[in-house]
N, C-alpha and C positions, 0 to 999 in steps of 0.2 A: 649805694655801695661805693667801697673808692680803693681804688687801685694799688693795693698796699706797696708798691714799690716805689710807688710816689712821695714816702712819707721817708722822712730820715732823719735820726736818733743820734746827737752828736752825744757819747757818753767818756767820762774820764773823770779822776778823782777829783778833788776840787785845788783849786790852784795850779792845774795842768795847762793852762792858755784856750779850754774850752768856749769862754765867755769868748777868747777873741776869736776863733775861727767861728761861734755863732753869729757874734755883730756881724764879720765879714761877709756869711751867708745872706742872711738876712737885708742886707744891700742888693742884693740879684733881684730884680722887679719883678722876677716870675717865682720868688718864693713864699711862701707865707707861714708864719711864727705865730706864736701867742705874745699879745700886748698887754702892758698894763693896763689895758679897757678889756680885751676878751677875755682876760684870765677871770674876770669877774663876770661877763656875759659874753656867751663867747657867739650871739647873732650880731655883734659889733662891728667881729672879724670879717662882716662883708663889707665894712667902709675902711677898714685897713688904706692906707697909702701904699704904691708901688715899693717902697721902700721906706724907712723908720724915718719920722722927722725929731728924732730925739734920742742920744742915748743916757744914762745914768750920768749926772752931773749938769743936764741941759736946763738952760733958761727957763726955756720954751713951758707954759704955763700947762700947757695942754699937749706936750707932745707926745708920739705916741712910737714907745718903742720896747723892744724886745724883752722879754721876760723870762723868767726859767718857770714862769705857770705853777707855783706849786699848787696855788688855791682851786687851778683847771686838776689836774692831780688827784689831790687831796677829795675834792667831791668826786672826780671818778668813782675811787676806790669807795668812799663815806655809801653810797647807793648799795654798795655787798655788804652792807656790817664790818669794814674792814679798816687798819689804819694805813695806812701808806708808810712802812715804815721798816726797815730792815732789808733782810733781801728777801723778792718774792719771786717765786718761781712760775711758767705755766701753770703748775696744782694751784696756785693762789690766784690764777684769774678766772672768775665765773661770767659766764655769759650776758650778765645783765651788765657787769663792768665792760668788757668788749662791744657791744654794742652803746652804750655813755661813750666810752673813748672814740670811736668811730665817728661815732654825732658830731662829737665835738670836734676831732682831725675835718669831719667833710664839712662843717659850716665854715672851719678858715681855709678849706681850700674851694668854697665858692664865691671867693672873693674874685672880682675879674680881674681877669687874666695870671690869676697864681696857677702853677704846673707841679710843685710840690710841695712836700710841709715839712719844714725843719723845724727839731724842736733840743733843745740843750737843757737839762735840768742834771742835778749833781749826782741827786738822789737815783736818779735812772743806769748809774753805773754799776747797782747792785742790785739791778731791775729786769737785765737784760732779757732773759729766760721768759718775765712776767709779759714785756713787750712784744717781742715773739710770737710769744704764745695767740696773742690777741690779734695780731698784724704780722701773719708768719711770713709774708715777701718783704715785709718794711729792711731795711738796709743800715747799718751804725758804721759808725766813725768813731774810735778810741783814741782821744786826744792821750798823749803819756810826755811826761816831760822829766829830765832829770831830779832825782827822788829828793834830792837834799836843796836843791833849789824849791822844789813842793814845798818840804819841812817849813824851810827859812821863811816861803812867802807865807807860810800858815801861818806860824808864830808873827808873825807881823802884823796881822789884819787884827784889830780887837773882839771881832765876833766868832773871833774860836775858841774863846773861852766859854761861847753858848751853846758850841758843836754838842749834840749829845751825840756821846760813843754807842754806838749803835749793839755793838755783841759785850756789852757791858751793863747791858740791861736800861740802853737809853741817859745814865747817870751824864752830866754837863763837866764838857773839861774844868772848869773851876773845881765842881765838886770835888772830882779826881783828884787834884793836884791838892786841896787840901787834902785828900787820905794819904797821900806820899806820891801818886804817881809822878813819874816827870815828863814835864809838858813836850818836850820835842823827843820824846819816844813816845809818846803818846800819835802826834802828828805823824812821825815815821811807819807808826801801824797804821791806822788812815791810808796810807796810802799801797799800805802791803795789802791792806786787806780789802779795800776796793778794787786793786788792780786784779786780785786775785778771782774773786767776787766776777769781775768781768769778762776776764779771762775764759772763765771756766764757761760761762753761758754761753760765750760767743764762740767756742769751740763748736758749739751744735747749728751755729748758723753757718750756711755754705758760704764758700769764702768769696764768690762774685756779689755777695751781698756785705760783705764789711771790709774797713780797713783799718791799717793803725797809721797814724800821723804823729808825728815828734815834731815837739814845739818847736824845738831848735832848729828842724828842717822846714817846718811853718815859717818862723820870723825870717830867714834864710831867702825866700824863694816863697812870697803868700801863692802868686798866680801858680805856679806850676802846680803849689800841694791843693789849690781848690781847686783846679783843673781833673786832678786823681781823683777826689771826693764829688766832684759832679757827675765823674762816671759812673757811682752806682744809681744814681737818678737818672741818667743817659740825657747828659747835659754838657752843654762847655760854659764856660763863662761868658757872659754876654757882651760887649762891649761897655757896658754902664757899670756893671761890676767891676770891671779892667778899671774903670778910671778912679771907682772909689778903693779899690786894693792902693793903688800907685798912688792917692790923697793921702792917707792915714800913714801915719807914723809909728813902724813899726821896728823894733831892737830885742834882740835878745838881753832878759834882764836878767839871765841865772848867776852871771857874774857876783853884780853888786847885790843880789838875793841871798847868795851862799856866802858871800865876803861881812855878813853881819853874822855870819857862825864864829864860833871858834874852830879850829884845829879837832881840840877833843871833841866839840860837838858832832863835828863832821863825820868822824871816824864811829860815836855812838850810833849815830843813824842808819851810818850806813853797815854796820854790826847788824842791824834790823833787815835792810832792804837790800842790799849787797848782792844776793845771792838771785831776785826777782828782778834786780836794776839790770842785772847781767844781759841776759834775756830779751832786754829790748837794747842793748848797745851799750849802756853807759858804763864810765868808770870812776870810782872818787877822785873826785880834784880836779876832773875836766868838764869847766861849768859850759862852753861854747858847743864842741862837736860832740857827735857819736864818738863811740871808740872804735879806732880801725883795726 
């Protein structure tokens, strides 16, 4: 068995700066992730390195780093008859998937000397409920980041025209946008409806078990905001994490993220998200801070 408070769920829509506060976890020598090798076996996860010798864009032929695991995921759920896909609630986690996920959380945390398991998948932000359910002490992290800077980095990456809109019955934004939808009200729901989506499940978790994190107060200040998210694992930052926070090159990009909208696009979006952006601080036009 394993210690469900040991395990932590960083969850937020996609384009929220999740990936970055995963890589940065995942540098703490006593953490342990899913890699591109355990996502596919995951008794691998006992030769895990203290820390990733690669992230996304590395040389390195064989390196081995950090994953969002869907395929770890994906066969979880595949073993109930089930697809991993939408949002799933406790009712949708059966016992047979709870103990697969478990398996799978305790073989990367008998890697030596890991102390918890961090894990970032996108998909998990509409999950909350389902993860819970299965690991009811495990602990989340809602990365949220200003909405219209989400939109702009959405629209900008090429593989969100392969996003499938999930309460649209799965259909692929290309699809969409040839039947008329338009692409960055499209993205602006994305992230109404995941936050939403999130929201609501992590309402049910007590709150010494979750937090929320803004990007803009992440790129701001990393050590202090990983310092608050290591206390729901009842950790501090290590010294070897301090020095890889202080290495990496970190800037707030909602700037020139939002500066490729136009005006009117800005003002559509945030027509859509305005009223949920509120909520956690933000205000149209101010791509830097919260709003005071």
């Amino acid at each position: 068995m394993i210690p469900d408070r040991r395990v932590l769920f960083i969850v937020g829509s996609g384009r929220s700066g999740t990936t970055l506060v995963y890589e940065i976890l995942c540098c703490d020598p006593a953490a342990a992730w899913i890699s591109n090798y355990s996502q596919r076996l995951t008794r691998l996860a006992r030769l895990h390195p203290r820390a990733p010798s690669g992230f996304k864009g590395s040389t390195t032929r064989f390196a081995v780093r950090p994953v969002e695991g869907y395929r770890l995921y994906d066969r979880v759920r595949a073993r109930a008859g089930g697809a991993y896909d939408g949002v799933l609630t406790g009712q949708d986690c059966s016992d047979r998937e709870v103990g697969a996920l478990r398996r799978a959380i305790a073989r990367h945390l008998s890697r030596r000397s890991a102390d918890y398991f961090v894990s970032k998948n996108t998909r998990n932000t509409r999950r909350v409920g389902y993860l819970a359910a299965a690991l009811p002490e495990a602990t989340f992290v809602h990365v949220v980041r200003h909405p219209v800077a989400v939109v702009g980095s959405m629209l900008a990456v090429p593989f969100f025209d392969d996003v499938r809109i999930w309460w649209l019955g799965g259909a692929r934004v290309a699809e969409l946008v040839a039947r008329g939808h338009d692409r960055s009200l499209l993205a602006a729901e994305v992230w109404l409806r995941e936050t939403a989506a999130c929201d609501a499940a992590l309402s049910t978790v007590p709150e010494s078990r979750r937090a929320v994190v803004h990007y803009e107060d992440f790129v701001d200040d990393p050590i202090d905001e990983v310092s608050s998210v290591l206390e729901l694992v009842d950790r501090e930052p290590s010294p070897s994490l301090v020095r890889q926070i202080k290495a990496r090159a970190i800037s707030n990009r909602n700037g020139p993220t939002m500066s490729r909208l136009t005006v009117e696009q800005q003002a559509s979006i945030w027509s859509v998200v305005g009223d949920r952006a509120a909520r956690y601080g933000y205000s149209l036009g101010d791509p830097g801070r919260l709003a005071q």
